[in-house]
DRENDO-1510 file (C-alpha; in Angstrom, 1 decimal, always signed):
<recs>
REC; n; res; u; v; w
REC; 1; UNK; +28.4; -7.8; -88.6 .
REC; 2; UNK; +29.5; -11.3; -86.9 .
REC; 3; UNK; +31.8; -9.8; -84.7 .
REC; 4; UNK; +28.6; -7.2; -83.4 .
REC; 5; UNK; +26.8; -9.8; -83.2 .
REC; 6; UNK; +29.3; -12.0; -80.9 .
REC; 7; UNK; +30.0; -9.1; -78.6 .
REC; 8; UNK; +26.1; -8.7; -77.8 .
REC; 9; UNK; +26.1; -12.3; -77.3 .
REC; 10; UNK; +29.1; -12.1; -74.4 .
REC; 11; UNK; +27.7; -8.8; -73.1 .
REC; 12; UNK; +24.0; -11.0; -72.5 .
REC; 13; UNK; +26.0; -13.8; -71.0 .
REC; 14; UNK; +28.0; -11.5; -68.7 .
REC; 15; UNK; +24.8; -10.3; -67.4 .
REC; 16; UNK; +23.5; -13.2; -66.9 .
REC; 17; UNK; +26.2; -14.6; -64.7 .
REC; 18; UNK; +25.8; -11.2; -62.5 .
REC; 19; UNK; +21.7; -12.3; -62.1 .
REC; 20; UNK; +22.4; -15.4; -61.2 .
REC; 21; UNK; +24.6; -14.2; -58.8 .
REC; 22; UNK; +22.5; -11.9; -56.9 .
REC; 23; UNK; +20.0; -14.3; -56.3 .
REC; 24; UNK; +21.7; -17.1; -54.8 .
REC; 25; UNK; +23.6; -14.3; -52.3 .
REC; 26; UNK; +19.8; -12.7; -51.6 .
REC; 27; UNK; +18.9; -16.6; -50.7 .
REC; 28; UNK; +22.0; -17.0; -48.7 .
REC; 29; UNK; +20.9; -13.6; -47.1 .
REC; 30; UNK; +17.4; -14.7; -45.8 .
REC; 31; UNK; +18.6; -17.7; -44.2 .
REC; 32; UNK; +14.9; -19.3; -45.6 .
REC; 33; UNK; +16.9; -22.4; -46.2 .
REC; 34; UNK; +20.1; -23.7; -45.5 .
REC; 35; UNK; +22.4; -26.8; -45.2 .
REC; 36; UNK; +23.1; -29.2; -42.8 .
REC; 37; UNK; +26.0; -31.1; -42.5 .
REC; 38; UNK; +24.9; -34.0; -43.8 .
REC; 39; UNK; +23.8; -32.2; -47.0 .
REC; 40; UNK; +20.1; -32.1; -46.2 .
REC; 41; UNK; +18.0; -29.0; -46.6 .
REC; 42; UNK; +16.3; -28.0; -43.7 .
REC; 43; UNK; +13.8; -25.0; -43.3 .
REC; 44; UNK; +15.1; -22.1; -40.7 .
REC; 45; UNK; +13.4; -22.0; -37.2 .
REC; 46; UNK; +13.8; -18.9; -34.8 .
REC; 47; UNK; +15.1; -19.8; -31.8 .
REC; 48; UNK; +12.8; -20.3; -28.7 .
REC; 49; UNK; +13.5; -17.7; -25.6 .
REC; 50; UNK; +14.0; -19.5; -22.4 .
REC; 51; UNK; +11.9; -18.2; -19.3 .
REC; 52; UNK; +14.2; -17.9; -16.9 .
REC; 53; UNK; +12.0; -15.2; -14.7 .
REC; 54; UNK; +14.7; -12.2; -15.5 .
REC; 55; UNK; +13.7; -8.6; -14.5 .
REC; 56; UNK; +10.6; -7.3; -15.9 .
REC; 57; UNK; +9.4; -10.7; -16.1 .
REC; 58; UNK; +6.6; -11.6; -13.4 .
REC; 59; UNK; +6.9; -14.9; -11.8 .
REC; 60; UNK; +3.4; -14.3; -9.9 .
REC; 61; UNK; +0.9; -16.8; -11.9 .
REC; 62; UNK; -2.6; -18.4; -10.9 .
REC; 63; UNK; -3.6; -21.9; -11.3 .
REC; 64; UNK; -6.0; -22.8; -13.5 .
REC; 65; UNK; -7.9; -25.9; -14.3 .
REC; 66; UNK; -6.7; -28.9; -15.3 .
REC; 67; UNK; -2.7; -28.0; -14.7 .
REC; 68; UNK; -2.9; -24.7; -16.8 .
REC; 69; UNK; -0.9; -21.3; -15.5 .
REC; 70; UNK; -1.9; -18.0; -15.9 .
REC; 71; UNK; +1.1; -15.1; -15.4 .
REC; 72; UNK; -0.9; -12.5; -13.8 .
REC; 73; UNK; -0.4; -8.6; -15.2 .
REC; 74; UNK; -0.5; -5.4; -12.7 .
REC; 75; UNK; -4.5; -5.7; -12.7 .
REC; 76; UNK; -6.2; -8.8; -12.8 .
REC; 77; UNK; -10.1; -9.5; -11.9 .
REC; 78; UNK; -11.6; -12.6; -11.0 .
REC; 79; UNK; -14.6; -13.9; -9.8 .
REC; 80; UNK; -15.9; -13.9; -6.1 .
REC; 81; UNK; -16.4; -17.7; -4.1 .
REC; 82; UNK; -14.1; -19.7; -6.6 .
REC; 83; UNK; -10.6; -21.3; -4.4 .
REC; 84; UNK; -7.9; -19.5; -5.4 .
REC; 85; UNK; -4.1; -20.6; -5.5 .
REC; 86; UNK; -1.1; -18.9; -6.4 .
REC; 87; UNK; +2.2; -19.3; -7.4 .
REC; 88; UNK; +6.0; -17.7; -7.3 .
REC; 89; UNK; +8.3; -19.9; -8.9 .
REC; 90; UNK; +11.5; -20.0; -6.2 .
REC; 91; UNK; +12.9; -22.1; -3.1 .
REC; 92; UNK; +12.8; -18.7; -0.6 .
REC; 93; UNK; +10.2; -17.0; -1.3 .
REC; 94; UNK; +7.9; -13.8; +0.8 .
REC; 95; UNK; +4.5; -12.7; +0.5 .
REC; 96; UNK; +2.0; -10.2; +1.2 .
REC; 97; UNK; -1.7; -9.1; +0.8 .
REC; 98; UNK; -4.6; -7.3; +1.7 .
REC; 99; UNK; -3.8; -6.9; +5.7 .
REC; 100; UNK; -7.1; -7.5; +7.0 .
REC; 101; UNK; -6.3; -11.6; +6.6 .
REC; 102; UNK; -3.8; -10.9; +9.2 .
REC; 103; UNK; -5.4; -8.6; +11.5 .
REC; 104; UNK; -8.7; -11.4; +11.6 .
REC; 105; UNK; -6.3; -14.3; +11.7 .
REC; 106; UNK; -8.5; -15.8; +8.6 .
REC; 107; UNK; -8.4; -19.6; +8.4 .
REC; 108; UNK; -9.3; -19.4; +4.5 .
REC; 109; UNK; -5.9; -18.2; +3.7 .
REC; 110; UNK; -2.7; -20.9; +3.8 .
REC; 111; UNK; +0.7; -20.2; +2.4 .
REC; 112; UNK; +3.3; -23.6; +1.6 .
REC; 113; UNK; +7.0; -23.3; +0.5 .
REC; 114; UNK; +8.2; -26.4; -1.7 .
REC; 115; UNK; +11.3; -27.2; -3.7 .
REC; 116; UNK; +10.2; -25.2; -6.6 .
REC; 117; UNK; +7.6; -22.7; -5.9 .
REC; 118; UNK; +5.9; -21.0; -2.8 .
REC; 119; UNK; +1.7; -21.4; -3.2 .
REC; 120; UNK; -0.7; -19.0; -1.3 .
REC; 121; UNK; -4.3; -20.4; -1.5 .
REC; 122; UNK; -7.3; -18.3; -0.5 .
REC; 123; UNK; -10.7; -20.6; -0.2 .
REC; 124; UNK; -13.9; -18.9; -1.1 .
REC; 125; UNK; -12.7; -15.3; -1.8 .
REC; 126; UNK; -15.2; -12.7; -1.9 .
REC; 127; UNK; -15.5; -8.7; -2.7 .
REC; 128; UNK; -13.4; -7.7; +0.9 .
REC; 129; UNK; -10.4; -9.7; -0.6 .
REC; 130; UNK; -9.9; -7.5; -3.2 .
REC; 131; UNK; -6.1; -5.5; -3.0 .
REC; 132; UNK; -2.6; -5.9; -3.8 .
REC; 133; UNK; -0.6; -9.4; -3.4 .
REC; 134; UNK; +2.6; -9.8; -4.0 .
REC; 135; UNK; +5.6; -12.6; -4.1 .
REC; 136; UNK; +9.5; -11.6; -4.0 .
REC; 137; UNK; +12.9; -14.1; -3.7 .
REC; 138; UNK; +14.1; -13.7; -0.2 .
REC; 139; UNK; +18.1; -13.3; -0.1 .
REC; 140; UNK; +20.3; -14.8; +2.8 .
REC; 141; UNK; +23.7; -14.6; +3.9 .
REC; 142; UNK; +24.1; -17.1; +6.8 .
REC; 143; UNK; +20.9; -16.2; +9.2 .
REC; 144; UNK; +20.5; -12.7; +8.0 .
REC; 145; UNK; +17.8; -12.3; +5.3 .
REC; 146; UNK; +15.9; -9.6; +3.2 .
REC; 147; UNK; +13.7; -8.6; +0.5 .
REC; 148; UNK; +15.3; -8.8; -3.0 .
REC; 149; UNK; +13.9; -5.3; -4.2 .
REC; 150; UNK; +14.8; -6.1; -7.8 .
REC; 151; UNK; +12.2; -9.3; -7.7 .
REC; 152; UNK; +9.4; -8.4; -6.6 .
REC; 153; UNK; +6.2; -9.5; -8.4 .
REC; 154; UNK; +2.6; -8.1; -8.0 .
REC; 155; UNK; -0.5; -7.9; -9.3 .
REC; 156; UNK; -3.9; -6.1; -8.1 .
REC; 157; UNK; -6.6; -8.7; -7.9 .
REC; 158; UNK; -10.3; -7.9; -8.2 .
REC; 159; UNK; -12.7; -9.4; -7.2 .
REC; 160; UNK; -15.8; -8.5; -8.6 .
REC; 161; UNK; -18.9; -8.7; -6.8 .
REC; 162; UNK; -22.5; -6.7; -8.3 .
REC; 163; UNK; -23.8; -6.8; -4.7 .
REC; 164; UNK; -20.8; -4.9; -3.5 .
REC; 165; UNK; -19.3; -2.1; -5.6 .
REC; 166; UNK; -17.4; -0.8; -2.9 .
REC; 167; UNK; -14.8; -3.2; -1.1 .
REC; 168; UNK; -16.1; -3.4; +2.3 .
REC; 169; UNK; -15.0; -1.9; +5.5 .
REC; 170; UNK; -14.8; -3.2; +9.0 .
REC; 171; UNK; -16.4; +0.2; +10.1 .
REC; 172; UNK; -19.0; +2.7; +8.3 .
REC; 173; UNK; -17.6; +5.8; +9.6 .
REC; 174; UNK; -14.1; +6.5; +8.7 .
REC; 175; UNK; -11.6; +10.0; +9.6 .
REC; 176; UNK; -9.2; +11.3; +7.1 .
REC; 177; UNK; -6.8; +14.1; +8.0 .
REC; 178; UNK; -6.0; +16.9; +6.0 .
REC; 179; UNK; -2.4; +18.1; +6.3 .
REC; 180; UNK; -1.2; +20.9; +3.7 .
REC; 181; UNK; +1.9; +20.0; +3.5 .
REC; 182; UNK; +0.8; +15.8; +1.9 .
REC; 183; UNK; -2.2; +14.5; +0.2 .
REC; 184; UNK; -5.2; +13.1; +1.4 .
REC; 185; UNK; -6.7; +9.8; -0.2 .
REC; 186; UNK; -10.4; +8.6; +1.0 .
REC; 187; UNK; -10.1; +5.0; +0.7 .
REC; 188; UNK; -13.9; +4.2; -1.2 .
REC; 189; UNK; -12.0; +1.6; -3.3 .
REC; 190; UNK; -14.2; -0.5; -6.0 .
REC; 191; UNK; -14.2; -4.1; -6.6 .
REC; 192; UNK; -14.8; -3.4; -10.3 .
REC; 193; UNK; -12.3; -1.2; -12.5 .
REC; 194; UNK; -15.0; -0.4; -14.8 .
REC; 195; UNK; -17.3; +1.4; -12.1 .
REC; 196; UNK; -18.1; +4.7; -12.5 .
REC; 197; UNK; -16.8; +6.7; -9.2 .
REC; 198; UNK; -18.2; +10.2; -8.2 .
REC; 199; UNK; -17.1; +12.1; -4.7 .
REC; 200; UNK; -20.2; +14.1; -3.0 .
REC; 201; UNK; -20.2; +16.9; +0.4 .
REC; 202; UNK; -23.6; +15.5; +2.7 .
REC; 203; UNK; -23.7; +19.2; +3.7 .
REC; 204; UNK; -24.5; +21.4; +1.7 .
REC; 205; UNK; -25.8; +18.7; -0.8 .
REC; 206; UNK; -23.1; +19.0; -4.3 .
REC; 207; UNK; -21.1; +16.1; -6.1 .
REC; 208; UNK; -17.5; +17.5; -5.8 .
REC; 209; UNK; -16.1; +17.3; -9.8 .
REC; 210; UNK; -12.5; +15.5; -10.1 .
REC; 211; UNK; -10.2; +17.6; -12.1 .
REC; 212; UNK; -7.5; +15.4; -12.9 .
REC; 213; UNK; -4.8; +17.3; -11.1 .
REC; 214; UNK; -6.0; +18.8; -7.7 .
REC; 215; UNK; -8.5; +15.6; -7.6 .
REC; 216; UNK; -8.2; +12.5; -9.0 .
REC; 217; UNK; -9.3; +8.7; -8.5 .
REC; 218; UNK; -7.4; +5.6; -8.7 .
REC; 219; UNK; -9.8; +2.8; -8.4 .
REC; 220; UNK; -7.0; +0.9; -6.4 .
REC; 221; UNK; -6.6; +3.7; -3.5 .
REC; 222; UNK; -9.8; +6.1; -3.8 .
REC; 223; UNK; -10.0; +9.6; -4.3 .
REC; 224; UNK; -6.7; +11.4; -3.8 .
REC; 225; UNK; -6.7; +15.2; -2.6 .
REC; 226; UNK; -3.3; +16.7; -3.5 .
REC; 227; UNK; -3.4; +20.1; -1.6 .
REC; 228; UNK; -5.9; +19.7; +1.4 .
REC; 229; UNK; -7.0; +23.2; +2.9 .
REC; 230; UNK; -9.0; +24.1; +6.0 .
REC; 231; UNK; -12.5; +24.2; +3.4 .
REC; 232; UNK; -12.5; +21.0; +2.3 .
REC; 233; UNK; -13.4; +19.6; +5.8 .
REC; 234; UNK; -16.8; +17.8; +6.1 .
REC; 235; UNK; -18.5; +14.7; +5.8 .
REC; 236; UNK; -17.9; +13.1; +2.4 .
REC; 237; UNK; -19.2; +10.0; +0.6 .
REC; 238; UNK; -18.5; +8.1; -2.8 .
REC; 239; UNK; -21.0; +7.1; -5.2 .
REC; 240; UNK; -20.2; +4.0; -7.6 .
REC; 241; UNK; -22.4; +2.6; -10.7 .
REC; 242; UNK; -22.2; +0.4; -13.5 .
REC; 243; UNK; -25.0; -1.0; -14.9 .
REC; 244; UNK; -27.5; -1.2; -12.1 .
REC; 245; UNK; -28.6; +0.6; -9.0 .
REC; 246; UNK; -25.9; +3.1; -7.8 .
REC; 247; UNK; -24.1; +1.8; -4.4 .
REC; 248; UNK; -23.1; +4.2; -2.2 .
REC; 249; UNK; -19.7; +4.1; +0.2 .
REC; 250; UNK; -18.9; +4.6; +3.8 .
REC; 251; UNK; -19.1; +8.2; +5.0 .
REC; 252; UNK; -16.0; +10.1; +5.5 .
REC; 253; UNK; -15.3; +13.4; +8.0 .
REC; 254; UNK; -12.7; +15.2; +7.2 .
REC; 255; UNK; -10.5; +17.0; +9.6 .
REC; 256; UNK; -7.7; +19.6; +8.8 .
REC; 257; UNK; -4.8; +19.2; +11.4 .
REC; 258; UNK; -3.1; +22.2; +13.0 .
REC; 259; UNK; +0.2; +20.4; +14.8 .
REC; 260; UNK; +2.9; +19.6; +12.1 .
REC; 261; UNK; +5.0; +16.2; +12.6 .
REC; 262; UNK; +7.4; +16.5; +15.6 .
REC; 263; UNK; +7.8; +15.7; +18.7 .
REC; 264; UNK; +4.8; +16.2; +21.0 .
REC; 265; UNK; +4.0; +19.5; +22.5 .
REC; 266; UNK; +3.8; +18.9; +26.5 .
REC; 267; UNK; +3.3; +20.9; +29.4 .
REC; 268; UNK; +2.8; +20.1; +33.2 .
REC; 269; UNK; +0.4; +21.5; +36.2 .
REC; 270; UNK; -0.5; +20.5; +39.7 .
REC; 271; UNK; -3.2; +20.8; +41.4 .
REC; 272; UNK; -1.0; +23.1; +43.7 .
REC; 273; UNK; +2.2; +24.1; +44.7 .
REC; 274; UNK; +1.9; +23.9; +48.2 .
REC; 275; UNK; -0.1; +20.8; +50.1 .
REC; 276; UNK; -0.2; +19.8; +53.9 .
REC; 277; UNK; +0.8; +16.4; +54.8 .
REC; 278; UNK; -1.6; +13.9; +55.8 .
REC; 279; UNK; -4.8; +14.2; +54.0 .
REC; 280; UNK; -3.9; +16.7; +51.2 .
REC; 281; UNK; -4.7; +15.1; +47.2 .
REC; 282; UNK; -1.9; +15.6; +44.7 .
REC; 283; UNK; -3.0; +15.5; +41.0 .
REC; 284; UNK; -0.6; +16.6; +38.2 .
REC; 285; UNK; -1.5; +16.7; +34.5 .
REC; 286; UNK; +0.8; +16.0; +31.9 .
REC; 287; UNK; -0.8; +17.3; +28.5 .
REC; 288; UNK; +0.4; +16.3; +24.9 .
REC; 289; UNK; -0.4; +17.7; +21.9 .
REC; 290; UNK; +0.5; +16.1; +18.1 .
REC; 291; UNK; -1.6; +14.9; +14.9 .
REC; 292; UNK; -4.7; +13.2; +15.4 .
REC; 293; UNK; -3.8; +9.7; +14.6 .
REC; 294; UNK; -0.3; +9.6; +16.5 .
REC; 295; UNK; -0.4; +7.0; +19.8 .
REC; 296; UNK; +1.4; +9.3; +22.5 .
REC; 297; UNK; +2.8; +7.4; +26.2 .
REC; 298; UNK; +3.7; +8.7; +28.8 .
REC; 299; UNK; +6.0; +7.5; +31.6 .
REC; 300; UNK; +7.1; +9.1; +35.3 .
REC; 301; UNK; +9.4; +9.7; +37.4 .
REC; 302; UNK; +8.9; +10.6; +41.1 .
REC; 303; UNK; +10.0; +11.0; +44.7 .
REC; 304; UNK; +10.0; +7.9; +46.5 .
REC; 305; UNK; +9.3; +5.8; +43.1 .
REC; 306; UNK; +10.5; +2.5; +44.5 .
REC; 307; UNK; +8.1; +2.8; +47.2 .
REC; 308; UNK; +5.4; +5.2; +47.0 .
REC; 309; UNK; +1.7; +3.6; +45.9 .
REC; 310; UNK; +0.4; +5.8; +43.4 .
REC; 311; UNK; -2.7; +6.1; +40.5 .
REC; 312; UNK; -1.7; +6.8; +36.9 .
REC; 313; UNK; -4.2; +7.7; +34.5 .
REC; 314; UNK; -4.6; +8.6; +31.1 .
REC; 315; UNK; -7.3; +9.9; +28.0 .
REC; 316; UNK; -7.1; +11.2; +24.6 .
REC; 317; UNK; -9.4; +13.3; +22.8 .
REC; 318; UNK; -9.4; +15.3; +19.4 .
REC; 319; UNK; -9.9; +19.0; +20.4 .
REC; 320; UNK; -10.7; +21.9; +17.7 .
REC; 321; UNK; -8.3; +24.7; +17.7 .
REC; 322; UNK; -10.4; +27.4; +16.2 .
REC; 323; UNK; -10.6; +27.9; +12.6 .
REC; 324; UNK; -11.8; +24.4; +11.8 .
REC; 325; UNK; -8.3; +22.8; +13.0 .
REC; 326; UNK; -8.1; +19.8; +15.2 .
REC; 327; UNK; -5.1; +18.7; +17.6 .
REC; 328; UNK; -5.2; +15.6; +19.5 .
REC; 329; UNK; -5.0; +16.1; +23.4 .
REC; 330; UNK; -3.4; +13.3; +25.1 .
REC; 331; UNK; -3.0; +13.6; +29.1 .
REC; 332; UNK; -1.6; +11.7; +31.9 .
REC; 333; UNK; -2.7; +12.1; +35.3 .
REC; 334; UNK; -0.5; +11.1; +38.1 .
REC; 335; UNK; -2.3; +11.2; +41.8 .
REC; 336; UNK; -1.3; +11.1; +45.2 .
REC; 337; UNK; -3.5; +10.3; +48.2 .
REC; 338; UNK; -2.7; +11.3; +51.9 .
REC; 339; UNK; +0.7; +13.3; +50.6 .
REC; 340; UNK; +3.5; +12.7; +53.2 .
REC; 341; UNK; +6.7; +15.1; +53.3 .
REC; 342; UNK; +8.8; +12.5; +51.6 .
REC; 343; UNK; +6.5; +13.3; +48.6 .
REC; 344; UNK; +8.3; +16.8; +48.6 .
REC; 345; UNK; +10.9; +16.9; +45.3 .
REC; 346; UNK; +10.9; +16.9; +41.4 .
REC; 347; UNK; +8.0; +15.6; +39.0 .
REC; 348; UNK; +9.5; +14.4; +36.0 .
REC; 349; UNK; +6.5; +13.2; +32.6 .
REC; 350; UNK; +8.0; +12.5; +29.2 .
REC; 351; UNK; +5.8; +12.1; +26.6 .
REC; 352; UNK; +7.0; +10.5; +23.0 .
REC; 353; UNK; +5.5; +9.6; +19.7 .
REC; 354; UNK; +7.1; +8.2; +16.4 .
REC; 355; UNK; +9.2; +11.3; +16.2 .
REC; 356; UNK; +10.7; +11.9; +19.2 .
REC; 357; UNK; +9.8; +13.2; +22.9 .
REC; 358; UNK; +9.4; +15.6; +24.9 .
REC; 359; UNK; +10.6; +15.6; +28.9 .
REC; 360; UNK; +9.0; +18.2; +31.6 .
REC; 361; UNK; +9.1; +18.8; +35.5 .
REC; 362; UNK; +7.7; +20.7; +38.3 .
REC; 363; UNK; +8.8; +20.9; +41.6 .
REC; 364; UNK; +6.7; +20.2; +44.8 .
</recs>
């Protein structure tokens, strides 16, 4: 019976040990507490992560009052009339924004590079201001330099203004071409995200329904026709609401263009083939055709170029093609007065655009 009773006794204490065991390993485990050198007990901290500004991380951040920072996300809205100032940590630094600021040369914008950081202040934004801006590190190797496109830092500002649900437009009558082949965006862009944004056709009367595939809206761009056809031409408007009146956008005509991108399509004509000398007129054409939007020029070559006086002139118009297509028509008119017999020879136009050009002659 005693020796039972001692072997349940070192069978308890054996278990015991084990217990004890397992807890001080689980508690060595944890790392709740441990030891420092100097034998005191400290409790465990996690370690803080140093912002060093790595990729993903923006370095694109407003100033705030009294010396507080806030990193701005891709969307960010903010009231019209307050100063703005931002920041992009970085000695070499680029920037950009809505273009407009440029194009009007506007006083209330000022960028300044320190040691640190770049700053762009904007004084007394309002609803027109509203668009992309972005900051990125600017990389040089002796005096060449570029963008570094792996630090580039945006954000979409808003700024929101009840009395102007639509960011406004230097003109109230826009053109959008239709091509098949891209998509088509008209630009009615809000000032508030949370707006409520509908397309309508003026004739016949009919709010066109956005689909989510064939026609969506980004409030950032506008509406965004994928696949453009000939019936979707028209005069178009946008309708935005949020809690008050509805506001209504700029009106929009869509055109569908017939001339895919290229090269302009040119051809030449005199007057006449055969003039008298002394008193006769000499006019030849040189017609262009390409998209709507596309700047065409034209330059000449001619007998007696060095020496002979002679009137170039040119016009553009957009010219429909049948079937609800429209081409731009851009001509140059070169004119002779009191032709002599030295003007006898070759007439050489070439016309070029973005994508290449075209060279044609006629002989006199």
């Amino acid at each position: 019976m005693k020796l039972w009773l001692v072997l349940c006794l070192a069978l308890l204490w054996v278990e015991l040990q084990n217990g004890d065991c397992q807890q001080v390993k689980r508690r060595k485990d944890t790392g709740e507490n441990r030891i420092k050198p100097g034998g005191k007990r400290v409790k465990g901290r996690i370690p803080k992560l140093k912002d060093g500004g790595g990729r993903g991380q923006s370095l694109l951040t407003q100033v705030l009052e009294k010396g507080n920072f806030l990193r701005l996300g891709p969307s960010t809205t903010l009231p019209p009339g307050r100063n703005m100032e931002l920041r992009c940590k970085g000695t070499n630094m680029g920037w950009s924004y809505p273009s407009y600021l440029d194009t009007f040369n506007d006083s209330r914008l000022s960028i300044v590079q320190s040691d640190r950081y770049s700053q762009l202040i904007l004084t007394s934004p309002s609803a027109a201001d509203t668009g992309h801006y972005s900051c990125w590190v600017i990389v040089c190797d002796g005096t060449e330099c570029e963008k570094d496109a792996e630090r580039i830092y945006a954000s979409y500002l808003y700024f929101t203004d009840r009395d102007n649900l639509f960011v406004p437009s230097a003109t109230h009558f826009e053109i959008v071409y239709l091509r098949p082949d891209r998509a088509a965006v008209l630009p009615c862009r809000v000032t508030n995200p949370q707006a409520r944004v509908t397309l309508h056709r003026e004739v016949p009367a009919e709010e066109i329904l956005s689909n989510g595939t064939l026609l969506t809206y980004d409030p950032t761009k506008g509406f965004i026709l994928r696949s453009p056809t000939v019936d979707h031409q028209g005069v178009f408007y946008c309708k935005a609401v949020t809690k008050g009146t509805p506001q209504v956008s700029n009106k929009y005509l869509l055109l569908f263009v017939e001339v895919p991108s290229g090269a302009p399509s040119v051809s030449l004509e005199g007057s006449m083939e055969t003039v008298e000398e002394g008193g006769d007129r000499l006019n030849i054409t040189c017609t262009a055709l390409g998209e709507p939007e596309e700047e065409v020029s034209f330059s000449w070559t001619y007998p007696g170029q060095a020496r002979r006086p002679v009137h170039i002139q040119t016009s553009m118009r957009l010219v429909d093609r049948g079937t609800g297509r429209t081409t731009r028509m851009s001509q140059s008119f070169l004119i002779i007065d009191d032709v002599e017999r030295s003007d006898t020879g070759l007439y050489v136009c070439t016309a070029k655009n973005k994508h290449g050009q075209t060279v044609v002659s006629t002989r006199l």
